[in-house]
Gaussian input, Z-matrix of N, CA and C with variables (Angstrom, degrees):
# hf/3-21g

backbone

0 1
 N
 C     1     B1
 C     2     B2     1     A1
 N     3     B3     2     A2     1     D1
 C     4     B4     3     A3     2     D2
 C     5     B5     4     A4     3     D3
 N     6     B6     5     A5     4     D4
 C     7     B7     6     A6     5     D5
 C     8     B8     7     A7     6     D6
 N     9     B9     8     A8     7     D7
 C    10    B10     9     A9     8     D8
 C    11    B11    10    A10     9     D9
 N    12    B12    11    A11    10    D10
 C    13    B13    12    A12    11    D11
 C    14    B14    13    A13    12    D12
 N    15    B15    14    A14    13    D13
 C    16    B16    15    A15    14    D14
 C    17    B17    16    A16    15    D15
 N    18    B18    17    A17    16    D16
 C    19    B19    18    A18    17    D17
 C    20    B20    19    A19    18    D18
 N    21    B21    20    A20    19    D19
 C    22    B22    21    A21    20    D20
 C    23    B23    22    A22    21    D21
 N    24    B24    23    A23    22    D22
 C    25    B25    24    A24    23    D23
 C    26    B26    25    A25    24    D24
 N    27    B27    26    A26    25    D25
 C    28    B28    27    A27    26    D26
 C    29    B29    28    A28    27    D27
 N    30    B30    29    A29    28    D28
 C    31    B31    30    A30    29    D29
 C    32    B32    31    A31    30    D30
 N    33    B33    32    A32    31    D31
 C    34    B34    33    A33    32    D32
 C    35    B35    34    A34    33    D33
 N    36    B36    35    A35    34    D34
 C    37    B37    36    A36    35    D35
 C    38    B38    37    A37    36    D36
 N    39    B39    38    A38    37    D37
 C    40    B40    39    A39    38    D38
 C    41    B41    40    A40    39    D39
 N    42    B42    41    A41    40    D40
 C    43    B43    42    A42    41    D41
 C    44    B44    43    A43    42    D42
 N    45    B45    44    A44    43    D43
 C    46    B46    45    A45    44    D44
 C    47    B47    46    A46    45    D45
 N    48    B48    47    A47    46    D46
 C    49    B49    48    A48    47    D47
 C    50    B50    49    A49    48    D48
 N    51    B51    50    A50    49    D49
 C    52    B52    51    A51    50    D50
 C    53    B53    52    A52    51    D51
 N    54    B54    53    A53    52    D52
 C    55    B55    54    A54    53    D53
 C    56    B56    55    A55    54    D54
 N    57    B57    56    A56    55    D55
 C    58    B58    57    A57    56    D56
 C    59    B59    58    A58    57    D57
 N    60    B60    59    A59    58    D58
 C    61    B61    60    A60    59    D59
 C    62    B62    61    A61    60    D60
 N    63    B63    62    A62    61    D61
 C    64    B64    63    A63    62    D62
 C    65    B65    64    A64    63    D63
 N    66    B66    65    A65    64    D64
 C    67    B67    66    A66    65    D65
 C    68    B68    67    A67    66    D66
 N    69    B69    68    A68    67    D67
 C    70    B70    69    A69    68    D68
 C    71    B71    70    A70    69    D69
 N    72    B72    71    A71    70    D70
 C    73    B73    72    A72    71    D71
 C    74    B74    73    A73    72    D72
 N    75    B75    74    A74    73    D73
 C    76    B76    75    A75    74    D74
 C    77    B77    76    A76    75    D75
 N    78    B78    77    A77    76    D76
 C    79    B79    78    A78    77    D77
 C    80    B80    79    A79    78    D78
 N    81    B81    80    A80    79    D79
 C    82    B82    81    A81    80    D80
 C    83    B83    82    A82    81    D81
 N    84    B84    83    A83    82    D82
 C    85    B85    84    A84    83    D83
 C    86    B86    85    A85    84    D84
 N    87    B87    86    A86    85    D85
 C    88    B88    87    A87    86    D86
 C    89    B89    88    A88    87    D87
 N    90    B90    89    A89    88    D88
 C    91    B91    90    A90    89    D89
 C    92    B92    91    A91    90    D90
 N    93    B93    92    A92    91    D91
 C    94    B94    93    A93    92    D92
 C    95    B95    94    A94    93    D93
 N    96    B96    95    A95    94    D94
 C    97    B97    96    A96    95    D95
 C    98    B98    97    A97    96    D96
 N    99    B99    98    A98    97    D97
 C   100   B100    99    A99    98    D98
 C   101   B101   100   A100    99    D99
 N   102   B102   101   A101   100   D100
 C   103   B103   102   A102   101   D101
 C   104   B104   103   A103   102   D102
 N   105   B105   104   A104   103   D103
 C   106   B106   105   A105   104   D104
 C   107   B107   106   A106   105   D105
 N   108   B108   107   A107   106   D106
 C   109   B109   108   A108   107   D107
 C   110   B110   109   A109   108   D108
 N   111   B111   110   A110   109   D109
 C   112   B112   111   A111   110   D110
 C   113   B113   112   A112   111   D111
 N   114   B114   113   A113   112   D112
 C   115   B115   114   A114   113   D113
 C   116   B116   115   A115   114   D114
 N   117   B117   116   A116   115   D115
 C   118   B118   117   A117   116   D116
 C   119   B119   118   A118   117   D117
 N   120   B120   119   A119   118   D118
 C   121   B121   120   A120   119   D119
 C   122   B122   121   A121   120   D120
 N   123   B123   122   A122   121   D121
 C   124   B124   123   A123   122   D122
 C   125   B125   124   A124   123   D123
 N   126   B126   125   A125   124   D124
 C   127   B127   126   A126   125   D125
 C   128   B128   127   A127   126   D126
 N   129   B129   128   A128   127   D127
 C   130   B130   129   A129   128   D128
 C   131   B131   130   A130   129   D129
 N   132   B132   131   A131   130   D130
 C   133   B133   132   A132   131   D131
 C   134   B134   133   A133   132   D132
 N   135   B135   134   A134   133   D133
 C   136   B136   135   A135   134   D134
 C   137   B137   136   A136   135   D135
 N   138   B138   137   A137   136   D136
 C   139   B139   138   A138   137   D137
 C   140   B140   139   A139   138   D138
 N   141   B141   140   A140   139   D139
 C   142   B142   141   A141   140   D140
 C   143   B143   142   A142   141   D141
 N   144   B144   143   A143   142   D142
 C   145   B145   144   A144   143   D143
 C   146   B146   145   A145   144   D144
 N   147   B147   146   A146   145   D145
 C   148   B148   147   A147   146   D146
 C   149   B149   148   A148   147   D147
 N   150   B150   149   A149   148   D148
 C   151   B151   150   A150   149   D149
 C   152   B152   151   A151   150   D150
 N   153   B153   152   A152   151   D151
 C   154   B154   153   A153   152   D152
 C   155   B155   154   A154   153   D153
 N   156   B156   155   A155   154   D154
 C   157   B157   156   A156   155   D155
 C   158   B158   157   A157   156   D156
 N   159   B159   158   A158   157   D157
 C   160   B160   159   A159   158   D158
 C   161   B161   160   A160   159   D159
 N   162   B162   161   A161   160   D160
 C   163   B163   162   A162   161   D161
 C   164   B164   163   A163   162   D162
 N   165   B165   164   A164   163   D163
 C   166   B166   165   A165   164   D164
 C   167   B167   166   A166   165   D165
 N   168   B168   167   A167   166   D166
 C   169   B169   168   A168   167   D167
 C   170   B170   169   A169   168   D168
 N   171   B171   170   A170   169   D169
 C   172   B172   171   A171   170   D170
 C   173   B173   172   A172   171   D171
 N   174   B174   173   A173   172   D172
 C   175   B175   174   A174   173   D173
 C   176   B176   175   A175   174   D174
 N   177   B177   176   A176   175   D175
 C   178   B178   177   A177   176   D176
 C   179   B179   178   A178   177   D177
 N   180   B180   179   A179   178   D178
 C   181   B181   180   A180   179   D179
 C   182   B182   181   A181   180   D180
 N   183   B183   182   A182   181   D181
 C   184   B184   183   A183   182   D182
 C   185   B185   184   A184   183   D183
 N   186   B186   185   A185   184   D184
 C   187   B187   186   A186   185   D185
 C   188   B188   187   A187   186   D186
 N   189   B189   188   A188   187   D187
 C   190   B190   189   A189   188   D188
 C   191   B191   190   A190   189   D189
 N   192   B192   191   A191   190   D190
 C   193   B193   192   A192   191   D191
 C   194   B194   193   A193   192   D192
 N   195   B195   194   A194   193   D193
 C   196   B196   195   A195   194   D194
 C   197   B197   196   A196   195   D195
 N   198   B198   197   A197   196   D196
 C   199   B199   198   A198   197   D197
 C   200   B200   199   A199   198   D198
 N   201   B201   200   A200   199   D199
 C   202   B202   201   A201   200   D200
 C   203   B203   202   A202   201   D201
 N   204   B204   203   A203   202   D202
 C   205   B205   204   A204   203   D203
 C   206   B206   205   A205   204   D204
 N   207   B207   206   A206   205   D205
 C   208   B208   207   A207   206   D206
 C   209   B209   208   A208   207   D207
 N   210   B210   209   A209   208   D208
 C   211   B211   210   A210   209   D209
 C   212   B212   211   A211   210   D210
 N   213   B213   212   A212   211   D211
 C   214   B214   213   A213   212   D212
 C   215   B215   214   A214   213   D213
 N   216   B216   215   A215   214   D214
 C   217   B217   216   A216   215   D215
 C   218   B218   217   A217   216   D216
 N   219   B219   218   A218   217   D217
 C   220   B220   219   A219   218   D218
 C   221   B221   220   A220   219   D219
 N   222   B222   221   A221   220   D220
 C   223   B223   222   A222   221   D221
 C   224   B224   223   A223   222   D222
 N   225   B225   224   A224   223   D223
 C   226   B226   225   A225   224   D224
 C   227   B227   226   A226   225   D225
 N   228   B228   227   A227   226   D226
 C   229   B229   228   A228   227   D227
 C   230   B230   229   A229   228   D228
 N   231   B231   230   A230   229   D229
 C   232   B232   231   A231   230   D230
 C   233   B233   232   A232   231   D231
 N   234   B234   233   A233   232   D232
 C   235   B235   234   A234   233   D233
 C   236   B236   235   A235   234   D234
 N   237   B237   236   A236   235   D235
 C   238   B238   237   A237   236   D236
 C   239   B239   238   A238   237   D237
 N   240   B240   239   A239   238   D238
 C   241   B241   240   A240   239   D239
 C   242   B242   241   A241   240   D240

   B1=1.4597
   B2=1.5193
   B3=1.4422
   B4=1.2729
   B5=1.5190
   B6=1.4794
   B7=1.5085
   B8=1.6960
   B9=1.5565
   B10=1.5005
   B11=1.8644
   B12=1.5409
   B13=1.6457
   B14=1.4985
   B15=1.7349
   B16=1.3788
   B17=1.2506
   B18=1.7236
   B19=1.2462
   B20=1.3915
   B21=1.7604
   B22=1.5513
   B23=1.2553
   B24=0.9739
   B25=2.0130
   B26=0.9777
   B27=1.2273
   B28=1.4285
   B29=1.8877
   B30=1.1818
   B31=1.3024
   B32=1.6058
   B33=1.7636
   B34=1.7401
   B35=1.4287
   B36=1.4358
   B37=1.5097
   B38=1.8278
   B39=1.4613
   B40=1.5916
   B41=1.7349
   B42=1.2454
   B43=1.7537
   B44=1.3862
   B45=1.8377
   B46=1.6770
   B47=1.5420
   B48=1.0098
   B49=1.5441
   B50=2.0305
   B51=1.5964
   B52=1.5002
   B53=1.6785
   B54=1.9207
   B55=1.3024
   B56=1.4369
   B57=1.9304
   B58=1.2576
   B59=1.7000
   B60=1.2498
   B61=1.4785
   B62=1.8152
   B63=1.3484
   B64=0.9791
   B65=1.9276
   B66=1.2296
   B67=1.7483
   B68=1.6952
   B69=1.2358
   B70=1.3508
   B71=1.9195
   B72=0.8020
   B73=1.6206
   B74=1.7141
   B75=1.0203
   B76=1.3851
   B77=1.8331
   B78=0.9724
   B79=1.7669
   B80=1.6409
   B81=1.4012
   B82=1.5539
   B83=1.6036
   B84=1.6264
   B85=1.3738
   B86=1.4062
   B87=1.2094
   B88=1.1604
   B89=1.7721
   B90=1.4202
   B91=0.8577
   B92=1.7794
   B93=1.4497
   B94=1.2837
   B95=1.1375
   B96=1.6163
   B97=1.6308
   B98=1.7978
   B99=1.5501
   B100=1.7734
   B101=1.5382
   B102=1.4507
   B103=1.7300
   B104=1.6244
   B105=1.2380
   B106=1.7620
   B107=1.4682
   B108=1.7043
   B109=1.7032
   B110=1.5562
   B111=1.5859
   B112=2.0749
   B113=1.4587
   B114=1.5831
   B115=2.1854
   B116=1.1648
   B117=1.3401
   B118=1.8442
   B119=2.1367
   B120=0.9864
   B121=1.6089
   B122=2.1163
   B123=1.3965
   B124=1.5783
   B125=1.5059
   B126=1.3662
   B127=1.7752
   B128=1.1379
   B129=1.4466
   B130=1.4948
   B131=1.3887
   B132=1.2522
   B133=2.0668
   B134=1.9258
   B135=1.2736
   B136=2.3087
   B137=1.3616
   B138=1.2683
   B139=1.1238
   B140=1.0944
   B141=1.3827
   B142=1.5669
   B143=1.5577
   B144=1.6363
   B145=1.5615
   B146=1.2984
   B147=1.3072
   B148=1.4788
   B149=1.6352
   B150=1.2717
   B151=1.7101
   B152=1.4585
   B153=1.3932
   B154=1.5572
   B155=1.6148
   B156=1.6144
   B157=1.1130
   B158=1.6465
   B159=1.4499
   B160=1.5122
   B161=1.8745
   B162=1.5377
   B163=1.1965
   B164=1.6613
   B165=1.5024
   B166=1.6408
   B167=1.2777
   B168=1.6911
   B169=2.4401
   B170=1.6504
   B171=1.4864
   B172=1.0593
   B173=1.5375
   B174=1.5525
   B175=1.1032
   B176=1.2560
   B177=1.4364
   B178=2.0163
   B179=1.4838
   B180=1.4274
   B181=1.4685
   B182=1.1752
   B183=1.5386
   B184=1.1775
   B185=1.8024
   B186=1.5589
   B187=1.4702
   B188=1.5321
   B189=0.9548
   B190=1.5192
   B191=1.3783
   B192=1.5191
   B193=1.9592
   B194=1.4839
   B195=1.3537
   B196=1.2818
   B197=1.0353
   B198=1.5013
   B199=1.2215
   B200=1.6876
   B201=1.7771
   B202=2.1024
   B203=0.7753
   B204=1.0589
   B205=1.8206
   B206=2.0610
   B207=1.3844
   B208=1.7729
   B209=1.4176
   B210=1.4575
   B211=0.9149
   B212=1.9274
   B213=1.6489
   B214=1.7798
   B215=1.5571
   B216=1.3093
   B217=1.2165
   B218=1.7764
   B219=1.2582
   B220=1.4310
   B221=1.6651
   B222=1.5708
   B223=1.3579
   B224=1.4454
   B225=1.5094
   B226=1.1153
   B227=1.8790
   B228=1.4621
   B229=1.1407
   B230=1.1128
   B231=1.0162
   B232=1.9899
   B233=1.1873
   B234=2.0828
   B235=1.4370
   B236=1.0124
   B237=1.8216
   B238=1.1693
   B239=1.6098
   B240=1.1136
   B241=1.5424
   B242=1.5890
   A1=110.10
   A2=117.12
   A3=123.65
   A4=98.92
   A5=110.54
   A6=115.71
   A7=86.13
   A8=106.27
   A9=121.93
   A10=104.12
   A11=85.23
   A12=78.34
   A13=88.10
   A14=109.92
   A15=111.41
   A16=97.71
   A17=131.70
   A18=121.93
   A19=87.66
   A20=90.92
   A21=107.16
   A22=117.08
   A23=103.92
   A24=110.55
   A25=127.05
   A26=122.11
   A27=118.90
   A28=105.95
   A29=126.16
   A30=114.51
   A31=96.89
   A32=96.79
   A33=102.94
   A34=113.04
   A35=113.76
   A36=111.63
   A37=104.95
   A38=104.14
   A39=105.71
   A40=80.78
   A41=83.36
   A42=118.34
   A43=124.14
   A44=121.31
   A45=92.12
   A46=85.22
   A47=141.03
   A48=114.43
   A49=82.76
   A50=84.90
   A51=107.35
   A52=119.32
   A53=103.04
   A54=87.37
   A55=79.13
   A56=109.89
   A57=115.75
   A58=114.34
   A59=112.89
   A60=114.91
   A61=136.84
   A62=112.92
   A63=148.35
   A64=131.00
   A65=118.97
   A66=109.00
   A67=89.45
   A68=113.24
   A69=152.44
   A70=100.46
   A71=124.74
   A72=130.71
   A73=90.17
   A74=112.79
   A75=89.61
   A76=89.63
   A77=101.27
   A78=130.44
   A79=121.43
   A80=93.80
   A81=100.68
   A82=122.15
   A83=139.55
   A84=134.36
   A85=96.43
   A86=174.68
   A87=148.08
   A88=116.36
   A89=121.23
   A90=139.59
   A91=122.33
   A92=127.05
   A93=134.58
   A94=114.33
   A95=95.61
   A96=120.37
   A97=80.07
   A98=95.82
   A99=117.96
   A100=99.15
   A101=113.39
   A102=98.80
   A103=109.25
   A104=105.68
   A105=113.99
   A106=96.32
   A107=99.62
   A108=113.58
   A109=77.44
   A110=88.61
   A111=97.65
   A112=96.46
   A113=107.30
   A114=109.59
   A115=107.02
   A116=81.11
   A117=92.38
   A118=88.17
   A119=109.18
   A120=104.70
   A121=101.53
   A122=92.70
   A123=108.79
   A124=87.23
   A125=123.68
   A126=138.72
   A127=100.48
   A128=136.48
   A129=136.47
   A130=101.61
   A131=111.52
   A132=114.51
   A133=107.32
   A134=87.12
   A135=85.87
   A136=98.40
   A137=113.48
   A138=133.81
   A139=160.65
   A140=129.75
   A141=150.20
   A142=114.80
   A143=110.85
   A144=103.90
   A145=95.14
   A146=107.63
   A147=134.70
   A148=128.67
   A149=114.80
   A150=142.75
   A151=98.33
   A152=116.21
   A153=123.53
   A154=115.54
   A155=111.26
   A156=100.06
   A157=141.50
   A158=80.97
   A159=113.00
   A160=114.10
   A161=117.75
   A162=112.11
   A163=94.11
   A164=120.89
   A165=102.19
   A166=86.52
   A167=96.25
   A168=113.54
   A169=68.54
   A170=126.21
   A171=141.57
   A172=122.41
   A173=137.96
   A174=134.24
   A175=125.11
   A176=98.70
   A177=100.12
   A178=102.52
   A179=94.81
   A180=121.79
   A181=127.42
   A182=119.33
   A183=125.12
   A184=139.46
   A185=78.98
   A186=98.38
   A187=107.56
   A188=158.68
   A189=163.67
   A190=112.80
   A191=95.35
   A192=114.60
   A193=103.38
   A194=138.30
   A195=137.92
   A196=107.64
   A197=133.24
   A198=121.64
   A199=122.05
   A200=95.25
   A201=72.63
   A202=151.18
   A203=114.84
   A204=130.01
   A205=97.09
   A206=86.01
   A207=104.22
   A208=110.65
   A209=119.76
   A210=134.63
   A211=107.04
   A212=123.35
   A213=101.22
   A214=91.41
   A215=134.26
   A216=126.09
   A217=114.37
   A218=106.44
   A219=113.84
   A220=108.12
   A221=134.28
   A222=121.56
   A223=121.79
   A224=124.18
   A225=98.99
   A226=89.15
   A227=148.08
   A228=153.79
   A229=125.79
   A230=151.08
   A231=176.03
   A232=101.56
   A233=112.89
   A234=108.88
   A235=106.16
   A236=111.01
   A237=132.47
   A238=98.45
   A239=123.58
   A240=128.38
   A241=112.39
   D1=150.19
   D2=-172.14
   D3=-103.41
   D4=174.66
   D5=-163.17
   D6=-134.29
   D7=132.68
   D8=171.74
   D9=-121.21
   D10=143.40
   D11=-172.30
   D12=-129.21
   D13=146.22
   D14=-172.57
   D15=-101.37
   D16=155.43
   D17=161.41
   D18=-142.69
   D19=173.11
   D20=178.21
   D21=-107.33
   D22=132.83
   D23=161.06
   D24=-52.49
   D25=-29.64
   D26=-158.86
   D27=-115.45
   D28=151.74
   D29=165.57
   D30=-84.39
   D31=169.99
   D32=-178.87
   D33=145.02
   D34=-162.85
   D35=-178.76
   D36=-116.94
   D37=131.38
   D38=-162.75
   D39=-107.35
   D40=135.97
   D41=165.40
   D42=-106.92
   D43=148.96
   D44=175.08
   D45=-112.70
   D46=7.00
   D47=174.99
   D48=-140.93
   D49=-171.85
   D50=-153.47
   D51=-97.60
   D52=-24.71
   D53=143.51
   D54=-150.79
   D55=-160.18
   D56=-159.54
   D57=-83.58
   D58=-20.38
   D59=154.20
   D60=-92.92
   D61=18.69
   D62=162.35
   D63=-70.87
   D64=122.67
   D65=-165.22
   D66=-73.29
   D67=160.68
   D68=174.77
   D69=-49.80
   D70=144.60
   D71=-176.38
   D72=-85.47
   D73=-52.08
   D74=-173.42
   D75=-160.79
   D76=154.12
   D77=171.08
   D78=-82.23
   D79=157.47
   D80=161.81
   D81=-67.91
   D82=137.14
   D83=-160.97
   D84=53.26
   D85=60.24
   D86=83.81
   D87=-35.85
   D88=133.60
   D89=147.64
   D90=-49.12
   D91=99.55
   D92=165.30
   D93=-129.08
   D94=165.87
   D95=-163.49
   D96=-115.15
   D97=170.81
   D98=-168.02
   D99=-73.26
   D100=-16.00
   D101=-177.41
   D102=-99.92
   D103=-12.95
   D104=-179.16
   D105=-54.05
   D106=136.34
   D107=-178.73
   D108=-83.96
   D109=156.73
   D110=161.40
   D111=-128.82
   D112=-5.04
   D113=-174.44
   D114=-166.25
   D115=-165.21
   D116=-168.96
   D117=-127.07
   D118=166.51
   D119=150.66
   D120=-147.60
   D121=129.59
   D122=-168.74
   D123=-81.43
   D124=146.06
   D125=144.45
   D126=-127.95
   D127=108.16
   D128=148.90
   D129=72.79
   D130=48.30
   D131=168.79
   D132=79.42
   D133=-15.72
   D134=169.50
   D135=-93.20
   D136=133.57
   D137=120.22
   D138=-72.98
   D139=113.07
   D140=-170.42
   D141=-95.79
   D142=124.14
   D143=-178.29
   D144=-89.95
   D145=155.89
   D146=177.69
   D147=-116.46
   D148=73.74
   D149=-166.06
   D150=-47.20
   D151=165.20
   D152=169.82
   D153=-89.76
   D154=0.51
   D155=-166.95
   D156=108.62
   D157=-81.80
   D158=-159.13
   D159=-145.89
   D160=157.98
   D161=-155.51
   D162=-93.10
   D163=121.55
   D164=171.41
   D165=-161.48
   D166=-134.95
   D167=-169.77
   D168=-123.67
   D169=145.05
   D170=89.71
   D171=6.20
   D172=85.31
   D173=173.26
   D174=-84.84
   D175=-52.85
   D176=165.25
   D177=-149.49
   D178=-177.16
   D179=149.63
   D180=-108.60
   D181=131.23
   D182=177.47
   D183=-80.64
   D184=-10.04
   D185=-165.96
   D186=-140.18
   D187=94.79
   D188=133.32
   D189=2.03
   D190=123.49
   D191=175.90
   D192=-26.76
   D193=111.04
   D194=149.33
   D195=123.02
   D196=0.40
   D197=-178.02
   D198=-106.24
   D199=146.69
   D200=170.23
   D201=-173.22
   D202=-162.07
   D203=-123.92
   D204=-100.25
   D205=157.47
   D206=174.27
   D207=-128.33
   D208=145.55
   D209=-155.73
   D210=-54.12
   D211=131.71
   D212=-177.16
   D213=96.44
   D214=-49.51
   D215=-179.49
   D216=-34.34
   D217=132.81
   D218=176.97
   D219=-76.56
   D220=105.50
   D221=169.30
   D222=-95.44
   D223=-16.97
   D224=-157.66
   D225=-142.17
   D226=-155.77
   D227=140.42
   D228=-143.99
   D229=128.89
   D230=-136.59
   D231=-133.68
   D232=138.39
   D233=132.40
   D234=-123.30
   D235=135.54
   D236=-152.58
   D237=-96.14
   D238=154.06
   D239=157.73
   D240=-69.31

């Protein structure tokens, strides 16, 4: 299996769900496709969803709900078929 690594474009604060009483966009081992959101990333009150990419499992997260991220930053990791 190959390894996909998601990063973000944008600098900002990466979220995994949409608000704070809200379930998670997606999990660790979840099964996703390249358009599945797994976040959000905040710049100045906009929000940007943040796709997997690519079709695989969800392996981790790299970065923890609320923290953040710069543009190139690695957030998330895939194994790809």
């Amino acid at each position: 299996m190959a390894e996909h690594t998601v990063v973000t474009p944008l600098p900002g604060t990466f979220y995994r769900k949409a608000s704070p009483d809200a379930p998670n966009y997606a999990e660790e081992g979840a099964a996703v496709s390249a358009g599945t959101v797994i976040g959000l990333i905040e710049v100045m009150k906009q929000f940007s969803e943040l796709t997997a990419g690519a079709d695989g499992t969800l392996e981790a997260f790299l970065v923890e709900d609320g923290d953040p991220v710069e543009p190139g930053q690695a957030v998330a990791t895939l194994s790809v078929k």
